[in-house]
SEZALO-231720 format. One record per residue: x, y, z of N, C-alpha, C, O, CB in turn; residue in three letters; residue number from 1. Coordinates in pm, whole numbers. Atoms other than C-alpha are relative to their C-alpha. Glycine has a CB too. Layout:
N
[[X; Y; Z]; [X; Y; Z]; [X; Y; Z]; [X; Y; Z]; [X; Y; Z]; ALA; NUM]
...
***
This chain:
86
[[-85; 7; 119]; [7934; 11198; 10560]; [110; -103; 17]; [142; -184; -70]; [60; 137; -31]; UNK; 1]
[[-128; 131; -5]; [8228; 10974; 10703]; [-74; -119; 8]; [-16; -205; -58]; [115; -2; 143]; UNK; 2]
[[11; 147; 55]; [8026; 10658; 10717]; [-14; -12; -150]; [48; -103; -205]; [-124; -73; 63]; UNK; 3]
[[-4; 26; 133]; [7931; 10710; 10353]; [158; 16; -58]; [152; -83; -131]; [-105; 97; -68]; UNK; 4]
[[-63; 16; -8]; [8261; 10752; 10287]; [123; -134; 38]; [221; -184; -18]; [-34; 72; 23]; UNK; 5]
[[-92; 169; 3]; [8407; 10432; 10440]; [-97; -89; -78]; [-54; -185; -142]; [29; -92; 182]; UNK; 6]
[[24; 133; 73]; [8153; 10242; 10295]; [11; -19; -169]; [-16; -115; -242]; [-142; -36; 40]; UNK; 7]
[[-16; 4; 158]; [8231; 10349; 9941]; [164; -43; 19]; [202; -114; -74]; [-39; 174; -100]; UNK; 8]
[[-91; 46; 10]; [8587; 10288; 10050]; [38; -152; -11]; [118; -218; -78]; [36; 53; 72]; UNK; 9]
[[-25; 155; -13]; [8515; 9943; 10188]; [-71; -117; -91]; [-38; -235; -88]; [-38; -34; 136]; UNK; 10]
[[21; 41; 113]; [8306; 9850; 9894]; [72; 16; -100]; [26; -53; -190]; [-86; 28; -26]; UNK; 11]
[[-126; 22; 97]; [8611; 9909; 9658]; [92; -104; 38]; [160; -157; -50]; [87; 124; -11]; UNK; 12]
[[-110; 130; 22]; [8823; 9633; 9815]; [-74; -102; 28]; [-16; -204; -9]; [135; -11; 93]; UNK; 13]
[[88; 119; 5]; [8545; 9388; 9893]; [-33; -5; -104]; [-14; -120; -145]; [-104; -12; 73]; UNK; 14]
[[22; 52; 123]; [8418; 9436; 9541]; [175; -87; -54]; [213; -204; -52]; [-61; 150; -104]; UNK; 15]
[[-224; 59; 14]; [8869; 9393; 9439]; [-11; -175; 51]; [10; -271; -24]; [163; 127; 198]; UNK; 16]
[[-12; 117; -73]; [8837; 9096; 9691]; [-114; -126; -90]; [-105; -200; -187]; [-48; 44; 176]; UNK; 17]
[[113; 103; 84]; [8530; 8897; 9600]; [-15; 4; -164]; [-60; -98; -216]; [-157; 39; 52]; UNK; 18]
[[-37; 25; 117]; [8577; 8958; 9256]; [95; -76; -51]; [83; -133; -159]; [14; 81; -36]; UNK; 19]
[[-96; 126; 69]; [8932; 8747; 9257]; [-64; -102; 36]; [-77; -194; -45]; [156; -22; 46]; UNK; 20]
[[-2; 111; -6]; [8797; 8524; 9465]; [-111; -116; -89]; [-121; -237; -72]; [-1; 3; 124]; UNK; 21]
[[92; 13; 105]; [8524; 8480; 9180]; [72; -113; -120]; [46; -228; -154]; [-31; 164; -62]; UNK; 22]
[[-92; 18; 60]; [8790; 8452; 8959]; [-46; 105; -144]; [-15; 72; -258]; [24; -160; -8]; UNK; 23]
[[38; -83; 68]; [8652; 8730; 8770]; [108; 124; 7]; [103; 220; -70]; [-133; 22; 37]; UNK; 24]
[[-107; -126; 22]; [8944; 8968; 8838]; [141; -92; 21]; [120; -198; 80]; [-19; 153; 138]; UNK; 25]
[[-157; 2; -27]; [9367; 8895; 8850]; [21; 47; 126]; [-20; 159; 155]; [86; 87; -96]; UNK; 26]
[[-51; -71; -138]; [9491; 8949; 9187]; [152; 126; -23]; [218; 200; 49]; [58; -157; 115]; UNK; 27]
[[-166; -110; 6]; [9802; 9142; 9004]; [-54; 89; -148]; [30; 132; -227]; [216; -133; -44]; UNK; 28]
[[62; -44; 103]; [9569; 9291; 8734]; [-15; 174; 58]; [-45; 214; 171]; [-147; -99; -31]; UNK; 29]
[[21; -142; -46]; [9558; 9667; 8740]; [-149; 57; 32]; [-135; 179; 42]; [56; 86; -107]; UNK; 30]
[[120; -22; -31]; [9156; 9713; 8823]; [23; -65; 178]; [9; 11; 274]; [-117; -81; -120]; UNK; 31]
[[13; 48; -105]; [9190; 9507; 9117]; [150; 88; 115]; [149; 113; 235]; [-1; -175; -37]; UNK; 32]
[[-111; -76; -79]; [9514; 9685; 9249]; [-45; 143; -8]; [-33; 183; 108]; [156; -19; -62]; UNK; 33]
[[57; -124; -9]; [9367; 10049; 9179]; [-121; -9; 72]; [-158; 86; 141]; [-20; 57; -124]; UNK; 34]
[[170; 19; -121]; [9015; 9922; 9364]; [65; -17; 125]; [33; 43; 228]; [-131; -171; -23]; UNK; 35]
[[-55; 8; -154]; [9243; 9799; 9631]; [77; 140; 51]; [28; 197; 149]; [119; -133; 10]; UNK; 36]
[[-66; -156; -80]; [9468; 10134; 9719]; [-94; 90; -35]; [-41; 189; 15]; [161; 71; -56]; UNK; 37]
[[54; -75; -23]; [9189; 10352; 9645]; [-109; -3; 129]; [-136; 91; 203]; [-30; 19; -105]; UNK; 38]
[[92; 27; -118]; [8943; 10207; 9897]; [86; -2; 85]; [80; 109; 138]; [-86; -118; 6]; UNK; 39]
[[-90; -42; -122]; [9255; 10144; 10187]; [10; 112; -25]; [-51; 175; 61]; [132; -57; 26]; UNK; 40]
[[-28; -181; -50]; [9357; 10530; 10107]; [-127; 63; 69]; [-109; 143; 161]; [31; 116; -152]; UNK; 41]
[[92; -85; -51]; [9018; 10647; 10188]; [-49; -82; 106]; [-168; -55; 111]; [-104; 51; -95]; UNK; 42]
[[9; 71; -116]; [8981; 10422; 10483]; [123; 60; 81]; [101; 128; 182]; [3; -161; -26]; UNK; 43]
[[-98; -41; -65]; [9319; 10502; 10591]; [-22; 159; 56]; [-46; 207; 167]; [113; -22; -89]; UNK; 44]
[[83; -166; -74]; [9236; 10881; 10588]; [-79; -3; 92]; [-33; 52; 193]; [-94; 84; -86]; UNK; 45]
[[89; 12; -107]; [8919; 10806; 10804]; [62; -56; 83]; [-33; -91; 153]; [-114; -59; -16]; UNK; 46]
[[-23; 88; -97]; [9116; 10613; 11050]; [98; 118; 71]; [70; 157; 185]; [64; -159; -50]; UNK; 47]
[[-42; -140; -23]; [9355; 10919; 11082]; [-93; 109; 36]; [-72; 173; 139]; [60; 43; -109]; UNK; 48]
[[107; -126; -81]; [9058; 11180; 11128]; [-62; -103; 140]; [-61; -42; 247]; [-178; 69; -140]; UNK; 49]
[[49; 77; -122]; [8914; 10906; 11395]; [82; -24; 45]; [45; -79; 149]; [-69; -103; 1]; UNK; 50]
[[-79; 34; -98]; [9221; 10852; 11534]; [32; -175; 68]; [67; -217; 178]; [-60; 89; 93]; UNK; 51]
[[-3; 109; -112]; [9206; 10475; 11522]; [100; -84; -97]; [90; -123; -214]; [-171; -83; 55]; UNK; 52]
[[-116; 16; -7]; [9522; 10363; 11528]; [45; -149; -46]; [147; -147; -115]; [31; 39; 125]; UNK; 53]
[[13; 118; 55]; [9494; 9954; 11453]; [-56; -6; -135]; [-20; -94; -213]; [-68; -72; 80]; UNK; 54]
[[87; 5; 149]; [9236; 10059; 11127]; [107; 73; -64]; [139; 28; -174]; [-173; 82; -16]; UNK; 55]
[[-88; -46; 96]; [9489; 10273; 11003]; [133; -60; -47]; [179; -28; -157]; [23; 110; 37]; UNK; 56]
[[-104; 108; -29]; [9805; 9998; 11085]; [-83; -112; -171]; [-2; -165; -248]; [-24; -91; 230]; UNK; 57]
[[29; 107; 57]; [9583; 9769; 10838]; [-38; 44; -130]; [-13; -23; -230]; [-91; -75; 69]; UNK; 58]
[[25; -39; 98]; [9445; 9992; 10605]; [97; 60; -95]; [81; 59; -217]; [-79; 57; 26]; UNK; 59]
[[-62; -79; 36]; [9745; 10205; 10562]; [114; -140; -111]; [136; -136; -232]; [56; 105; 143]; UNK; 60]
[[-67; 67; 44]; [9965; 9912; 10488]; [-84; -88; -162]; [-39; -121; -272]; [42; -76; 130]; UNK; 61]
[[109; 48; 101]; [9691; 9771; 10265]; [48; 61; -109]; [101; -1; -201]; [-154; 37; 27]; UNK; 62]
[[-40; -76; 81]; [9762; 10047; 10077]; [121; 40; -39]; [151; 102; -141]; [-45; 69; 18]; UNK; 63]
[[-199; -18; 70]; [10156; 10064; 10059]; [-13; -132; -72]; [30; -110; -186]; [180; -7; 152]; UNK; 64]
[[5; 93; 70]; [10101; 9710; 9926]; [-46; -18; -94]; [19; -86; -173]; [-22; -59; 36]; UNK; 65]
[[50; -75; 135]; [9861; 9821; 9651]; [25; 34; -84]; [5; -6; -199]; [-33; 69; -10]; UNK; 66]
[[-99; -105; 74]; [10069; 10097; 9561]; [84; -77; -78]; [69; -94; -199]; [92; 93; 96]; UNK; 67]
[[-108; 81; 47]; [10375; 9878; 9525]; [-48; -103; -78]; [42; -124; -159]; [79; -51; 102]; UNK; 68]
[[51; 84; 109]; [10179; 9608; 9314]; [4; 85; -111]; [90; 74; -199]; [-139; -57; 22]; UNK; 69]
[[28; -108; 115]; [10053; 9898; 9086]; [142; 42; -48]; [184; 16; -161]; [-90; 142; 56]; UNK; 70]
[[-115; -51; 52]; [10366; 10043; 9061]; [109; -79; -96]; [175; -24; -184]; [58; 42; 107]; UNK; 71]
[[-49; 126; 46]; [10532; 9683; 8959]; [-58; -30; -98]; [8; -74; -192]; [-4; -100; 80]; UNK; 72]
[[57; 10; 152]; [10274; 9656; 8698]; [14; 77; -67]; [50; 23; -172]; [-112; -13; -25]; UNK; 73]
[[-29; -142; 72]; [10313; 9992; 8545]; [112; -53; -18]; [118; -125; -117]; [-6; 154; 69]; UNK; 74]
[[-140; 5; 55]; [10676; 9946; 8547]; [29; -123; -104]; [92; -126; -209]; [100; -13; 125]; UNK; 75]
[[-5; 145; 125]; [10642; 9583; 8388]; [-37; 3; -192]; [16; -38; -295]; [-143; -118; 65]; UNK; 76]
[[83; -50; 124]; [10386; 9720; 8115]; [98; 122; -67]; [126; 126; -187]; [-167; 66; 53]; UNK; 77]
[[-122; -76; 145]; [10642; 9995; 7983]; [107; -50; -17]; [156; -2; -119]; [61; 147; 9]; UNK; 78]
[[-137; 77; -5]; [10945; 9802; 8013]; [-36; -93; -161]; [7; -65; -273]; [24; -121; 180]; UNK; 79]
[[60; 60; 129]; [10740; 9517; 7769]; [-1; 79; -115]; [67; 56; -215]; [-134; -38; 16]; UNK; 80]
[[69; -100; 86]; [10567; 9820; 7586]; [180; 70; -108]; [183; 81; -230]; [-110; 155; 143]; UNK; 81]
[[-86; -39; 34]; [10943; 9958; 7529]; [94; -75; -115]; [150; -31; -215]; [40; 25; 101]; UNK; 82]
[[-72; 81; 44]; [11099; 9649; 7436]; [-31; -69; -161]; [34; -124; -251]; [-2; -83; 105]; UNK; 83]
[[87; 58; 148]; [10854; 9559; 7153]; [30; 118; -101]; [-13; 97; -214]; [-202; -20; 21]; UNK; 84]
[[-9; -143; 59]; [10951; 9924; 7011]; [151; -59; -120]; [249; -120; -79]; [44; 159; 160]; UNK; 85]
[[-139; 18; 57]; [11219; 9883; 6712]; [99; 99; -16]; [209; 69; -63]; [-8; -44; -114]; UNK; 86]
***
């Protein structure tokens, strides 16, 4: 079950990945930032039950960086969304 598991994880940011570099996705587009922190979180988890300590350093951060994109877009999109409001 945990390799299927990483590899559905690590096929969410390689699809994310090779899709910008396509130019078929935004690197600050919300699909590509939700493909990216959902695949690092569930990598990160596995690296924590395996105990391996460099995969989780790369994945984990992967995923605070994700987050914080996402979160920067969300916040951008109601701020706009607000401002257009009369």
């Amino acid at each position: 079950m945990g390799q299927a598991v990483q590899i559905v994880g690590s096929l969410a940011v390689l699809v994310a990945f090779a899709a910008a570099q396509r130019g078929w996705l935004n690197q600050k587009s919300t699909v590509y930032l939700v493909l990216n922190l959902l695949g690092s979180s569930v990598l990160s988890v596995e690296a924590v039950i395996e105990q391996q300590w460099g995969f989780l350093l790369l994945e984990g951060v992967w995923a605070i960086v994700s987050a914080a994109g996402l979160a920067a877009l969300l916040r951008g999109s109601r701020t706009r969304s607000s401002s257009h409001q009369p």
